[in-house]
DOMAR-134632 format. One record per residue: residue number from 1; x, y, z of N, C-alpha, C, O in turn. Coordinates in Angstrom, 1 decimal, padded with zeros to 4 digits. Layout:
N
<rec><num>NUM</num><n_u>X</n_u><n_v>Y</n_v><n_w>Z</n_w><ca_u>X</ca_u><ca_v>Y</ca_v><ca_w>Z</ca_w><c_u>X</c_u><c_v>Y</c_v><c_w>Z</c_w><o_u>X</o_u><o_v>Y</o_v><o_w>Z</o_w></rec>
...
//
This chain:
81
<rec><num>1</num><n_u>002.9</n_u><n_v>016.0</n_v><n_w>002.6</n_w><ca_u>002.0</ca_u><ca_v>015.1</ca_v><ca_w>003.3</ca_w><c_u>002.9</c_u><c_v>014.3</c_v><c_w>004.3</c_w><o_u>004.0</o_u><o_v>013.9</o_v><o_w>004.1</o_w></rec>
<rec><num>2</num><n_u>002.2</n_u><n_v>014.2</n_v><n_w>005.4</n_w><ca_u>003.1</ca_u><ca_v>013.4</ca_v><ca_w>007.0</ca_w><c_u>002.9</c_u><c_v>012.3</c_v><c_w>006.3</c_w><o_u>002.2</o_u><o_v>012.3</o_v><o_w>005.3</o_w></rec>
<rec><num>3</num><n_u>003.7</n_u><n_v>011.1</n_v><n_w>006.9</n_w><ca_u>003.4</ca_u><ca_v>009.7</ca_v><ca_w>007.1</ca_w><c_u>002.2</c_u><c_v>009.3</c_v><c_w>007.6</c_w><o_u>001.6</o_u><o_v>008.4</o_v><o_w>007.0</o_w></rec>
<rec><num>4</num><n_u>001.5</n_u><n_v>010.0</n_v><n_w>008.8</n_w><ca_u>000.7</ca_u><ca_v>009.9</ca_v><ca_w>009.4</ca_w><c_u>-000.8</c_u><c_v>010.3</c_v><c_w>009.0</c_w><o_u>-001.8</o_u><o_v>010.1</o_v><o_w>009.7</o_w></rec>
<rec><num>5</num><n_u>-000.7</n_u><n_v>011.2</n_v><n_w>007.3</n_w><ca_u>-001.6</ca_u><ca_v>011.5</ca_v><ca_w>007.2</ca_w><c_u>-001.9</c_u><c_v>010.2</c_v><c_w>005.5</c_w><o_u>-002.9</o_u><o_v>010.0</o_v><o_w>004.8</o_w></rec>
<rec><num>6</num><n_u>-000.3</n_u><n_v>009.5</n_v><n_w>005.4</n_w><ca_u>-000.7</ca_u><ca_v>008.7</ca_v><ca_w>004.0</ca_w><c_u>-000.6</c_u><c_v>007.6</c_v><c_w>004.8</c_w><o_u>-000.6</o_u><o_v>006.5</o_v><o_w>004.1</o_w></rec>
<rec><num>7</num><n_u>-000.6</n_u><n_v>007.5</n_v><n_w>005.6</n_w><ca_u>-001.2</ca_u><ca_v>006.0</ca_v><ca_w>006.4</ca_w><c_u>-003.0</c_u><c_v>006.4</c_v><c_w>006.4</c_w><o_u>-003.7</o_u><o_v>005.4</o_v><o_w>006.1</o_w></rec>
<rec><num>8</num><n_u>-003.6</n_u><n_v>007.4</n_v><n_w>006.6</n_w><ca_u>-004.8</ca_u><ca_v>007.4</ca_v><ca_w>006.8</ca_w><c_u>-005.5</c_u><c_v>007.2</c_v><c_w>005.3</c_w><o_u>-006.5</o_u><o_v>006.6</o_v><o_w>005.1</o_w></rec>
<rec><num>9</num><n_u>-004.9</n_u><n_v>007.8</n_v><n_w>004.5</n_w><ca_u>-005.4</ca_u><ca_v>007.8</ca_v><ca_w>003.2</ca_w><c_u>-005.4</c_u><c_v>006.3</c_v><c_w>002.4</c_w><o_u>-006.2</o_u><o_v>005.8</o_v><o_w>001.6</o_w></rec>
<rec><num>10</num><n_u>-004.2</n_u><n_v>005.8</n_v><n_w>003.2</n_w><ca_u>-004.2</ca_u><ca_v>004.4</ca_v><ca_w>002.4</ca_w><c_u>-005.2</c_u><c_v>003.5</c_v><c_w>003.2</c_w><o_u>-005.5</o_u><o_v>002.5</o_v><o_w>002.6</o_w></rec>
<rec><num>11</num><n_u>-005.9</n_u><n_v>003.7</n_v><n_w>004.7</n_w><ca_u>-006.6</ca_u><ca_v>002.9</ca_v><ca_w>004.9</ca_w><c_u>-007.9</c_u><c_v>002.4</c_v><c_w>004.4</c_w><o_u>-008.2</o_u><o_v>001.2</o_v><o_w>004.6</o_w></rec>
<rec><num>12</num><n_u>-008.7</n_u><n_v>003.0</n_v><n_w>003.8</n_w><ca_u>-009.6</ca_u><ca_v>003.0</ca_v><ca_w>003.2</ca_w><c_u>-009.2</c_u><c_v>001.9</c_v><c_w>001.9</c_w><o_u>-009.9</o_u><o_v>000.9</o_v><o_w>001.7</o_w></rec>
<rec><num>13</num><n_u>-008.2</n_u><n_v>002.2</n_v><n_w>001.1</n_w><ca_u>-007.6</ca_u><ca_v>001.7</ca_v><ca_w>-000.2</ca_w><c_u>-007.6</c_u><c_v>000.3</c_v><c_w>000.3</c_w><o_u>-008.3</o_u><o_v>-000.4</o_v><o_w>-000.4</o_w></rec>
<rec><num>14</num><n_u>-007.1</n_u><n_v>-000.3</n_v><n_w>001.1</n_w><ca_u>-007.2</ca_u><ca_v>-001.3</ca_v><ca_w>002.1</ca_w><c_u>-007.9</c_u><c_v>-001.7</c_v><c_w>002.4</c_w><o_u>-007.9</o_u><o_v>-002.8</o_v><o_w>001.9</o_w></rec>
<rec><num>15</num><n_u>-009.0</n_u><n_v>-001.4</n_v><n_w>003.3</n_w><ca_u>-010.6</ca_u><ca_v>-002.0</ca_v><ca_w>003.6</ca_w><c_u>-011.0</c_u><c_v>-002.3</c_v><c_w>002.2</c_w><o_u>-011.8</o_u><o_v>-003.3</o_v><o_w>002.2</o_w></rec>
<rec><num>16</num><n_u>-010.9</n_u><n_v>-001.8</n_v><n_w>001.1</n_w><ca_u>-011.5</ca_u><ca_v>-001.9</ca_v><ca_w>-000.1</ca_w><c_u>-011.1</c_u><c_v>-003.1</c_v><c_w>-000.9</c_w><o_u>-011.7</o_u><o_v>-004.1</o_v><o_w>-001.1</o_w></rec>
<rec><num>17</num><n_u>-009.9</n_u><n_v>-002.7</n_v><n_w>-001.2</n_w><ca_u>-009.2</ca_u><ca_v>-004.1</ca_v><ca_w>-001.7</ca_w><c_u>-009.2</c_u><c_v>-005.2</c_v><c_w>-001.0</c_w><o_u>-009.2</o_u><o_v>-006.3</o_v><o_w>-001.4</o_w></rec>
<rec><num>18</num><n_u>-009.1</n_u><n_v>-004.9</n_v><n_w>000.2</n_w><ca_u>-009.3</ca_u><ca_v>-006.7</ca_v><ca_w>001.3</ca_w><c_u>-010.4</c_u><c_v>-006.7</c_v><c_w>001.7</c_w><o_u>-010.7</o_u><o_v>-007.7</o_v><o_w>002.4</o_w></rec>
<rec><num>19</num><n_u>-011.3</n_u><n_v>-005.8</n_v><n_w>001.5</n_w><ca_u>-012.9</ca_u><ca_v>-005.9</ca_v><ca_w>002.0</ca_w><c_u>-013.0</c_u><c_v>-005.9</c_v><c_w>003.4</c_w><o_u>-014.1</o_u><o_v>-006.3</o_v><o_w>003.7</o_w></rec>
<rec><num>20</num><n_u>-012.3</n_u><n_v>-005.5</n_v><n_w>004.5</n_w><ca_u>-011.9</ca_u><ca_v>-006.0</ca_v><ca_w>005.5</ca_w><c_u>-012.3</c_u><c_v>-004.2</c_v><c_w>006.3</c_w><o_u>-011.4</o_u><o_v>-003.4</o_v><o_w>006.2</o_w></rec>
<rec><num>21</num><n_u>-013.2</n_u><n_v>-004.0</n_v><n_w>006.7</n_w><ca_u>-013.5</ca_u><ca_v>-002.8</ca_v><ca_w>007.8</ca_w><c_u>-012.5</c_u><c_v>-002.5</c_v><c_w>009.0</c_w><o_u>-012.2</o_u><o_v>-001.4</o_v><o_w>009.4</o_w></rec>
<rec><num>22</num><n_u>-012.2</n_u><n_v>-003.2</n_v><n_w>009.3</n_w><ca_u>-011.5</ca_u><ca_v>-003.4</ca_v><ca_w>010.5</ca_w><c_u>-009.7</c_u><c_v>-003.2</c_v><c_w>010.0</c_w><o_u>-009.0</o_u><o_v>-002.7</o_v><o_w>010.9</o_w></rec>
<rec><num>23</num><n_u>-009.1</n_u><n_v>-003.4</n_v><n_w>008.9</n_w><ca_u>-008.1</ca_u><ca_v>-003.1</ca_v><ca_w>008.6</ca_w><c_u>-007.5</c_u><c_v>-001.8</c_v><c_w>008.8</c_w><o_u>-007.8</o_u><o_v>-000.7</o_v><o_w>008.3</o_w></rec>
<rec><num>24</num><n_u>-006.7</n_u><n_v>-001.9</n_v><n_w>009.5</n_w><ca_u>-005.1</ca_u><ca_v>-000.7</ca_v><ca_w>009.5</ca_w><c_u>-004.0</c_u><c_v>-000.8</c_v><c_w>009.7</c_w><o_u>-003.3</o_u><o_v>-001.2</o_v><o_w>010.6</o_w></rec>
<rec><num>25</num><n_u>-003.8</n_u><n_v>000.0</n_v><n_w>007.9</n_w><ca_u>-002.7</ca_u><ca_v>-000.6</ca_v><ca_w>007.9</ca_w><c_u>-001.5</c_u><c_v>-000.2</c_v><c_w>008.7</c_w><o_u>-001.7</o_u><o_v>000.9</o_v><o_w>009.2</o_w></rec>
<rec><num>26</num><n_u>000.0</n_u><n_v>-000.8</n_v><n_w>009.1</n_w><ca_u>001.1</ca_u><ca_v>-000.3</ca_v><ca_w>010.1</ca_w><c_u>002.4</c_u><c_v>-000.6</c_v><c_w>009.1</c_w><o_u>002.4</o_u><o_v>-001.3</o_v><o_w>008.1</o_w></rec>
<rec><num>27</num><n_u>003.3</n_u><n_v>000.0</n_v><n_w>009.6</n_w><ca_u>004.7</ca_u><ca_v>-000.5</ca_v><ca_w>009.0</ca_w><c_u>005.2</c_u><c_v>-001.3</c_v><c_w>008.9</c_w><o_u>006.1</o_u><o_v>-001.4</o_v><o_w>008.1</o_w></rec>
<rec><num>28</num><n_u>004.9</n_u><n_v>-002.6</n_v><n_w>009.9</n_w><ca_u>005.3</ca_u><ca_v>-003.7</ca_v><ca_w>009.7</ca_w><c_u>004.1</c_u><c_v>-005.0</c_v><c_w>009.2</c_w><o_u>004.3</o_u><o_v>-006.2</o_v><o_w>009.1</o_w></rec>
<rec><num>29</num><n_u>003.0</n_u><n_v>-004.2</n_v><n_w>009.0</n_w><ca_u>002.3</ca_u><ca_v>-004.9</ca_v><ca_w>008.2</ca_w><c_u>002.3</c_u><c_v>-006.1</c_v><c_w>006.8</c_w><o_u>002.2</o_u><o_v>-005.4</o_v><o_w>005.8</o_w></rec>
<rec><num>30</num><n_u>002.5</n_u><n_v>-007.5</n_v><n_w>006.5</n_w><ca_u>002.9</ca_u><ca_v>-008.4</ca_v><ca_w>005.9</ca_w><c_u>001.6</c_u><c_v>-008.6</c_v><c_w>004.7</c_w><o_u>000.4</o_u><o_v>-008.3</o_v><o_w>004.9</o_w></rec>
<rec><num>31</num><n_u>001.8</n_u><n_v>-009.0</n_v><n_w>003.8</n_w><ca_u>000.8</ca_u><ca_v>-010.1</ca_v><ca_w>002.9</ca_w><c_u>000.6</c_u><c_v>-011.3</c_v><c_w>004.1</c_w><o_u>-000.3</o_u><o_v>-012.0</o_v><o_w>003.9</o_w></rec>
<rec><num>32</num><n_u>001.2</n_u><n_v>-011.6</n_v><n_w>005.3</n_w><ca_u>001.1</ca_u><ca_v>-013.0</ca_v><ca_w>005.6</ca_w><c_u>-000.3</c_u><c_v>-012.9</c_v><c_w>006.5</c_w><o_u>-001.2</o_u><o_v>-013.7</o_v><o_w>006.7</o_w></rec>
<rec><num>33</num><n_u>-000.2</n_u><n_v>-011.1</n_v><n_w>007.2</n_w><ca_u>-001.0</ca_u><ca_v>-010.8</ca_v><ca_w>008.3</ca_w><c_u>-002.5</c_u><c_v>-011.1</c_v><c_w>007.8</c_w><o_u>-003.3</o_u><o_v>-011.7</o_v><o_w>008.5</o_w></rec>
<rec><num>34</num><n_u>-002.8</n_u><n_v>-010.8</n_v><n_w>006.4</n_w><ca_u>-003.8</ca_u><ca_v>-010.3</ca_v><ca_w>005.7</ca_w><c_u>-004.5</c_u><c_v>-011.5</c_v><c_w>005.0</c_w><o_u>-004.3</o_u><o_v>-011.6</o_v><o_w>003.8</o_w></rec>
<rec><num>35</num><n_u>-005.3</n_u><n_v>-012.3</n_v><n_w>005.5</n_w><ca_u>-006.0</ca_u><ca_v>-014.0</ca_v><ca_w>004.8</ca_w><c_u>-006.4</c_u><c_v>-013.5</c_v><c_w>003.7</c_w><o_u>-006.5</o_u><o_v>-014.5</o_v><o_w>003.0</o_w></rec>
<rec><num>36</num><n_u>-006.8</n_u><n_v>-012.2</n_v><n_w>002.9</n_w><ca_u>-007.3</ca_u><ca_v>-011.9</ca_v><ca_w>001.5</ca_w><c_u>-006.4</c_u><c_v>-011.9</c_v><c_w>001.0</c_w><o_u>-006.5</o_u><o_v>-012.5</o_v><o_w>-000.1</o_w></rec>
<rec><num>37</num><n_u>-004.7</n_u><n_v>-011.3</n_v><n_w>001.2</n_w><ca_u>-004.0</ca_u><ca_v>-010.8</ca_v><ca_w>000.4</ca_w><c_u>-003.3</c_u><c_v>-011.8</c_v><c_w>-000.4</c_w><o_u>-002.5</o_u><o_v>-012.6</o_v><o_w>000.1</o_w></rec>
<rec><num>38</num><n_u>-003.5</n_u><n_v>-011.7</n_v><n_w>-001.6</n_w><ca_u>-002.7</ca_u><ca_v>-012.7</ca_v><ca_w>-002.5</ca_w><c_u>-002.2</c_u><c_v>-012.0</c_v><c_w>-003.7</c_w><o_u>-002.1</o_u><o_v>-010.7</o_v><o_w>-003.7</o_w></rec>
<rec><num>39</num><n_u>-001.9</n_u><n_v>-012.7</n_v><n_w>-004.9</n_w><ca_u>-001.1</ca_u><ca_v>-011.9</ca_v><ca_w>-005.7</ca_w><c_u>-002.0</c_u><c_v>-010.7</c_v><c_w>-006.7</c_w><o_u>-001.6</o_u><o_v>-009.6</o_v><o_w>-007.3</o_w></rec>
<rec><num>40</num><n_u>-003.6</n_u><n_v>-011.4</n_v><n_w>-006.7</n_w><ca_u>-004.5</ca_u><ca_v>-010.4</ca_v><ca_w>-007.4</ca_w><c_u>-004.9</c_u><c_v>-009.5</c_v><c_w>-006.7</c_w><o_u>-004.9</o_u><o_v>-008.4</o_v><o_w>-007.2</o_w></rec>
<rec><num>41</num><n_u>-005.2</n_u><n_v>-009.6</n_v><n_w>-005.5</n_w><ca_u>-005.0</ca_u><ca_v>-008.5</ca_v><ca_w>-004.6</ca_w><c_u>-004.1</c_u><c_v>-007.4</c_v><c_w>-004.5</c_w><o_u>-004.4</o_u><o_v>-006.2</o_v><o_w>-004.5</o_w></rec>
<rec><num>42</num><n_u>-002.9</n_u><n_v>-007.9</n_v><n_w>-004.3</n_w><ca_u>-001.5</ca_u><ca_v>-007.1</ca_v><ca_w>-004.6</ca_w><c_u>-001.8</c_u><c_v>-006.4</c_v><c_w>-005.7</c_w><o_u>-001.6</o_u><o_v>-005.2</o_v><o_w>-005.6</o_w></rec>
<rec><num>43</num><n_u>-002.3</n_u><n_v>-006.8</n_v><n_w>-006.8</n_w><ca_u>-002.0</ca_u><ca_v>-006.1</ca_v><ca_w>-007.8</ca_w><c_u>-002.9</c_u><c_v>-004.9</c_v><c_w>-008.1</c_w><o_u>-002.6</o_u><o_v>-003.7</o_v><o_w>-008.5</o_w></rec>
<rec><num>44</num><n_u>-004.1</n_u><n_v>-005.4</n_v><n_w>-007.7</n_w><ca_u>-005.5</ca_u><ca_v>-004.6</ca_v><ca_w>-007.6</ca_w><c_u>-005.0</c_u><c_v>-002.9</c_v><c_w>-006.1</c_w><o_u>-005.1</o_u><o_v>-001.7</o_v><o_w>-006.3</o_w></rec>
<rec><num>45</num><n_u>-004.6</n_u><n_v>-003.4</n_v><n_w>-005.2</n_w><ca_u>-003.7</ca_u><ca_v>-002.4</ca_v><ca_w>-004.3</ca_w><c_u>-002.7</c_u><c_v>-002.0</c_v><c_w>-004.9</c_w><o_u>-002.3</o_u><o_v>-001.1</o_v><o_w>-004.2</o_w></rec>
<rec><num>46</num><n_u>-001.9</n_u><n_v>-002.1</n_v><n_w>-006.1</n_w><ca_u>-000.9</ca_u><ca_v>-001.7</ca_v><ca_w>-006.5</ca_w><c_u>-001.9</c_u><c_v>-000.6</c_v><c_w>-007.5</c_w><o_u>-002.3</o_u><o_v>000.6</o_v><o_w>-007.1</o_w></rec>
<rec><num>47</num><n_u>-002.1</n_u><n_v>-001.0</n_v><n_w>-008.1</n_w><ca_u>-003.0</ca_u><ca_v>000.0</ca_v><ca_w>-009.0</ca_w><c_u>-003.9</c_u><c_v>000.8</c_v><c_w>-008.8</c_w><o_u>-004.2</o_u><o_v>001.7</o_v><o_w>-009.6</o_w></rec>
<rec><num>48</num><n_u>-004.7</n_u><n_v>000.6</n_v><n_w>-007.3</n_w><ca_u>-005.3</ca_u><ca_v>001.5</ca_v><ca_w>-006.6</ca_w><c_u>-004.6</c_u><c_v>002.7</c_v><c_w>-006.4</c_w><o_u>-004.8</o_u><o_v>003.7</o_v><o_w>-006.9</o_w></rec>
<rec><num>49</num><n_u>-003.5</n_u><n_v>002.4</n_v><n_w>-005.5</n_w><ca_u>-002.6</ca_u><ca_v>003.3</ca_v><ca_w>-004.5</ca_w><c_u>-001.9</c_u><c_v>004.0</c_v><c_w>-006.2</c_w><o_u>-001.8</o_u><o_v>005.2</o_v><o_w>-006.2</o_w></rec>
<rec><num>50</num><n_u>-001.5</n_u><n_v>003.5</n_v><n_w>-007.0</n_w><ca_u>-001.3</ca_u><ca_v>004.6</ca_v><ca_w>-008.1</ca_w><c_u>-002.2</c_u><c_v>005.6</c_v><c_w>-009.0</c_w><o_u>-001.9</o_u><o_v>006.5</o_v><o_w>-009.9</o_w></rec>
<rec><num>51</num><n_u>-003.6</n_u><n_v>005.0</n_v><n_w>-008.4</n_w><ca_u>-004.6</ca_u><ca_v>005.9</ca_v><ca_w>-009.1</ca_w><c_u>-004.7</c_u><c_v>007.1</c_v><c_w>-008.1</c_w><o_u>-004.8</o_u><o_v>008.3</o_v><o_w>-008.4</o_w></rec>
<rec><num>52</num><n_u>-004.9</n_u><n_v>006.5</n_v><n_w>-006.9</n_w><ca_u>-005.1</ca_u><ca_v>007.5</ca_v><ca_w>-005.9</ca_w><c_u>-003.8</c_u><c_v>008.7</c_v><c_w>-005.8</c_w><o_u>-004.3</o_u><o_v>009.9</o_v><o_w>-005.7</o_w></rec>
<rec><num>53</num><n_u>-002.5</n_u><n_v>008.6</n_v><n_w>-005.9</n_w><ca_u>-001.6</ca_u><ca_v>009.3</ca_v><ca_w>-005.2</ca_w><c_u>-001.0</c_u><c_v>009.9</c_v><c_w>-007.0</c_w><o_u>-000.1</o_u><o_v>010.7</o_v><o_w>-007.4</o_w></rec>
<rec><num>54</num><n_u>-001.9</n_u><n_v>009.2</n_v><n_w>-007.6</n_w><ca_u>-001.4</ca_u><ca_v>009.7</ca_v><ca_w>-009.5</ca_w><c_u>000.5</c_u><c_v>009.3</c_v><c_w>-009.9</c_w><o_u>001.3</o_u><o_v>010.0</o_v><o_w>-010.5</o_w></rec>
<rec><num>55</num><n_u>000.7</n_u><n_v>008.3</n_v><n_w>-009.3</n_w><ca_u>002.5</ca_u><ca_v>007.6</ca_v><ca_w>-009.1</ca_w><c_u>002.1</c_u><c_v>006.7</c_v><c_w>-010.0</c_w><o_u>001.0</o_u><o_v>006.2</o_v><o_w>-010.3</o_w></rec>
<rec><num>56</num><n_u>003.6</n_u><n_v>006.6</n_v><n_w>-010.4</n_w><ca_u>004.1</ca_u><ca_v>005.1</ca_v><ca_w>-010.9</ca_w><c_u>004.7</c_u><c_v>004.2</c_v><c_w>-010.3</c_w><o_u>005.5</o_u><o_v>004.8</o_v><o_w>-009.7</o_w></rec>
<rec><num>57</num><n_u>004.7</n_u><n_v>002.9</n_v><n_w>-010.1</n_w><ca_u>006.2</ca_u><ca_v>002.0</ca_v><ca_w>-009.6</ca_w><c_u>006.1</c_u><c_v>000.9</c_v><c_w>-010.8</c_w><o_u>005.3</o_u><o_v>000.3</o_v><o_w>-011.5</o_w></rec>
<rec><num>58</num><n_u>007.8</n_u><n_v>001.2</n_v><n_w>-010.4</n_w><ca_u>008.1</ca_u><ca_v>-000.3</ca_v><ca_w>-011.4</ca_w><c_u>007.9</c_u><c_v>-001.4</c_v><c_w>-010.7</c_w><o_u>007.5</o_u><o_v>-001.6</o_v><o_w>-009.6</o_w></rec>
<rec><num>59</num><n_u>008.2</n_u><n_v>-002.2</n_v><n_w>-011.6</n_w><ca_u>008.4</ca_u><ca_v>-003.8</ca_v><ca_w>-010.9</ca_w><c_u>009.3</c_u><c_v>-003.9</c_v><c_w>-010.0</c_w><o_u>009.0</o_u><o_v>-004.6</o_v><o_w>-009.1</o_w></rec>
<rec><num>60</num><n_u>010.5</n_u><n_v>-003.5</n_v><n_w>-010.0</n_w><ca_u>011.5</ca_u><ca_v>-003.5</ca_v><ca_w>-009.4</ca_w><c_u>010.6</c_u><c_v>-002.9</c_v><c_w>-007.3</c_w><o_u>010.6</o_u><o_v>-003.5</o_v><o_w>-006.2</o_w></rec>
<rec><num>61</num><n_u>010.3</n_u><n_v>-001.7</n_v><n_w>-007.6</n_w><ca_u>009.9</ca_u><ca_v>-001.7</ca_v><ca_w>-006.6</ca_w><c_u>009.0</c_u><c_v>-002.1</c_v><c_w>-005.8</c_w><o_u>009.1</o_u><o_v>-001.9</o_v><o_w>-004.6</o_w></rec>
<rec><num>62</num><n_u>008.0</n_u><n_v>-002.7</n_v><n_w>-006.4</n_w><ca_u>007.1</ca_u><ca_v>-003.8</ca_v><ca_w>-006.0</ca_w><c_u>007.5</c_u><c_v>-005.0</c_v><c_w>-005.4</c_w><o_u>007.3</o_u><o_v>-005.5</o_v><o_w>-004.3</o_w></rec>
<rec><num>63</num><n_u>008.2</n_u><n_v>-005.3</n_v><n_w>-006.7</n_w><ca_u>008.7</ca_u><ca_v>-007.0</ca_v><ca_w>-006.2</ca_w><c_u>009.6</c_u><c_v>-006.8</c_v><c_w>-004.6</c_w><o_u>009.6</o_u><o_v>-007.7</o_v><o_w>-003.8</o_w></rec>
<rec><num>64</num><n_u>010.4</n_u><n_v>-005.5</n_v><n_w>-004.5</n_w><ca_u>011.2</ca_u><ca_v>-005.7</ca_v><ca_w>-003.2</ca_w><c_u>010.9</c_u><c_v>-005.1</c_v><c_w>-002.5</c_w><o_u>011.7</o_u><o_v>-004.2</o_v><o_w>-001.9</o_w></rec>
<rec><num>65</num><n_u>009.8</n_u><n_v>-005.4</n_v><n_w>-002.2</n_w><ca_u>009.1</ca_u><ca_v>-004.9</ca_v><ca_w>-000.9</ca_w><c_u>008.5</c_u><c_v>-005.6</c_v><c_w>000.3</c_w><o_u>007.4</o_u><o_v>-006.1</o_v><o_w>000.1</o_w></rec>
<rec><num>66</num><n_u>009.1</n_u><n_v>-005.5</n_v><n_w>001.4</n_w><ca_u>008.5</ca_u><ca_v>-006.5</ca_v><ca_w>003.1</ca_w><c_u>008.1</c_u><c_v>-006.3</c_v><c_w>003.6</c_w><o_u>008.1</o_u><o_v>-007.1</o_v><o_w>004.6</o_w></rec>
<rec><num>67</num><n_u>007.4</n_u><n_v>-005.0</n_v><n_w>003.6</n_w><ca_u>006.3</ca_u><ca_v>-004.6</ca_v><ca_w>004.5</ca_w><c_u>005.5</c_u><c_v>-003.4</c_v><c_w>003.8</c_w><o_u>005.7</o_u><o_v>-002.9</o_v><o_w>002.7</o_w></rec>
<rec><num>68</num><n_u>004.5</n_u><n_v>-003.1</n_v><n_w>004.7</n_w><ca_u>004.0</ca_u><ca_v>-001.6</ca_v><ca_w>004.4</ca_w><c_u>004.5</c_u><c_v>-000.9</c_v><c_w>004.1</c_w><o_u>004.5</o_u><o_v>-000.4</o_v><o_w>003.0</o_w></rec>
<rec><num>69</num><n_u>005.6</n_u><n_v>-000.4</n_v><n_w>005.6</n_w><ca_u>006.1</ca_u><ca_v>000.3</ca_v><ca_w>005.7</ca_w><c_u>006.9</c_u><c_v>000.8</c_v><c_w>004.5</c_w><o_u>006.9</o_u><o_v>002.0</o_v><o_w>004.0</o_w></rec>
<rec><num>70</num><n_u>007.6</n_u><n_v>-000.2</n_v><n_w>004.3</n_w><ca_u>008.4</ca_u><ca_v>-000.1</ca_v><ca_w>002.9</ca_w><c_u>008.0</c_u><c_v>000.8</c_v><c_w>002.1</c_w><o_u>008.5</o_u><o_v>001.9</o_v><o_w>001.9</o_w></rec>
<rec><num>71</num><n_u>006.3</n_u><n_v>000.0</n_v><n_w>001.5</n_w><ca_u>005.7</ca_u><ca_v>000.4</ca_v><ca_w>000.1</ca_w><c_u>005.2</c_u><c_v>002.6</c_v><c_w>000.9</c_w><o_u>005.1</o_u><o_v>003.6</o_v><o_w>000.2</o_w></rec>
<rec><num>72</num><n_u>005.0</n_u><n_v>002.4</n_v><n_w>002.2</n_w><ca_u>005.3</ca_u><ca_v>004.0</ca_v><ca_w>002.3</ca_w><c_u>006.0</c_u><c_v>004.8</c_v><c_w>001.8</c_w><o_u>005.7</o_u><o_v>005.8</o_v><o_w>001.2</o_w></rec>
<rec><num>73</num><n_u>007.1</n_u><n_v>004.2</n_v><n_w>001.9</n_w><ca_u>008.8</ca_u><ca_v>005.1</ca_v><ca_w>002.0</ca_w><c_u>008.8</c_u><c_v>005.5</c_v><c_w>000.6</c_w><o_u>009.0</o_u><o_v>006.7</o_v><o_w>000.3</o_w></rec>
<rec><num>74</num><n_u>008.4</n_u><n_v>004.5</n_v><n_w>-000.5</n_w><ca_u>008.6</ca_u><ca_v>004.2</ca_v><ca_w>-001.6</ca_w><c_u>007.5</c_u><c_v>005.3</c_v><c_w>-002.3</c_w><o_u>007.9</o_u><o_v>006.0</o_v><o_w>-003.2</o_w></rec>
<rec><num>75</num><n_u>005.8</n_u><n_v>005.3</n_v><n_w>-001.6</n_w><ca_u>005.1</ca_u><ca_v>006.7</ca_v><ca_w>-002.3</ca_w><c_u>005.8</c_u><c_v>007.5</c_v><c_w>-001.4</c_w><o_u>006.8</o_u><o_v>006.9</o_v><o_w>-001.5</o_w></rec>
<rec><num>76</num><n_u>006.0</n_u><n_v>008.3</n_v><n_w>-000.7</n_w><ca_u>006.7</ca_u><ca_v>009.1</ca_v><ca_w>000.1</ca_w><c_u>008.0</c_u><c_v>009.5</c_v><c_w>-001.4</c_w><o_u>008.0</o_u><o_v>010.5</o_v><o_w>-002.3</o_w></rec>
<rec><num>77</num><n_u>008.6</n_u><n_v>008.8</n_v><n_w>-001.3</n_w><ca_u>009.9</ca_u><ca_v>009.5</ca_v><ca_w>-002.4</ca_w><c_u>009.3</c_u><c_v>009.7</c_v><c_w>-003.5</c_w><o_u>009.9</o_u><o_v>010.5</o_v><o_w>-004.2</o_w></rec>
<rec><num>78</num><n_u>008.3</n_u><n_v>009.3</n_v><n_w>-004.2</n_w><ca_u>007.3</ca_u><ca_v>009.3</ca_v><ca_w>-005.6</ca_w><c_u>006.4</c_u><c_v>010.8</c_v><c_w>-005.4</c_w><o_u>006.0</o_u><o_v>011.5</o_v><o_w>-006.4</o_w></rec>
<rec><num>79</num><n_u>006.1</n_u><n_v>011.1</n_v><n_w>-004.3</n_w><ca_u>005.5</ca_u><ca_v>012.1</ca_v><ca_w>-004.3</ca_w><c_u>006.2</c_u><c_v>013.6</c_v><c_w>-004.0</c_w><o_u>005.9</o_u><o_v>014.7</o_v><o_w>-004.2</o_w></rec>
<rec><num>80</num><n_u>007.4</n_u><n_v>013.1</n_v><n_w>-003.4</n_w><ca_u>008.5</ca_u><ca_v>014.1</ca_v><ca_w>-003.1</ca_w><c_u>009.1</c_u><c_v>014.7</c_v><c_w>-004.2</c_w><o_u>009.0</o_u><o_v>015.9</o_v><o_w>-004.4</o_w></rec>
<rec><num>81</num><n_u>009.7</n_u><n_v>013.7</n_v><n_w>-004.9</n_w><ca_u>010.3</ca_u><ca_v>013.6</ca_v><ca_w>-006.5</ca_w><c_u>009.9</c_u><c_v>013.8</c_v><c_w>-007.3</c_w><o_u>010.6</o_u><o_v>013.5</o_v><o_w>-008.3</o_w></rec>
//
C-alpha cells in the first residue's frame, strides 16, 4: 500500500472520529489543528485505525508521536512487518 493510498483510507476514520466532513488528514497535521481532538478522541482514532489496518501499537508509539505524519510511518512499518 502507497502512502497515498493510507492517507485516503485514513480519511474517512477521521471525518468519523472528529465528525468533521471537511477533514484531510496531511503529514504535518497536529491534535492543535483539530478543535475536536482531545485525549478521548485520540483514543477512539487509535483504536479505529487498529481495527481498520488489523495492527497493534504500544504506548510507547502513541505517546511519541507529532504529527500524522509520524503515526503514518508508524502503520506503514506495522503493515510492512
Amino acid at each position: 500500500m502507497t502512502t497515498e493510498e493510507l492517507y485516503t483510507k485514513l480519511t474517512p476514520i477521521f471525518r468519523d472520529v472528529f465528525d468533521d466532513e471537511s477533514l484531510a488528514p496531511h503529514p504535518a497535521m497536529t491534535a492543535a489543528e483539530v478543535e475536536s481532538w482531545d485525549s478521548l478522541s485520540n483514543i477512539r482514532l487509535i483504536v479505529d485505525i487498529e481495527q481498520r489496518f488489523k495492527i497493534h501499537f504500544t504506548t510507547a508509539e502513541i505517546t511519541g508521536l507529532a504529527n500524522v505524519g509520524e503515526l503514518v510511518a508508524v502503520i506503514e512499518r506495522k503493515l510492512v512487518g
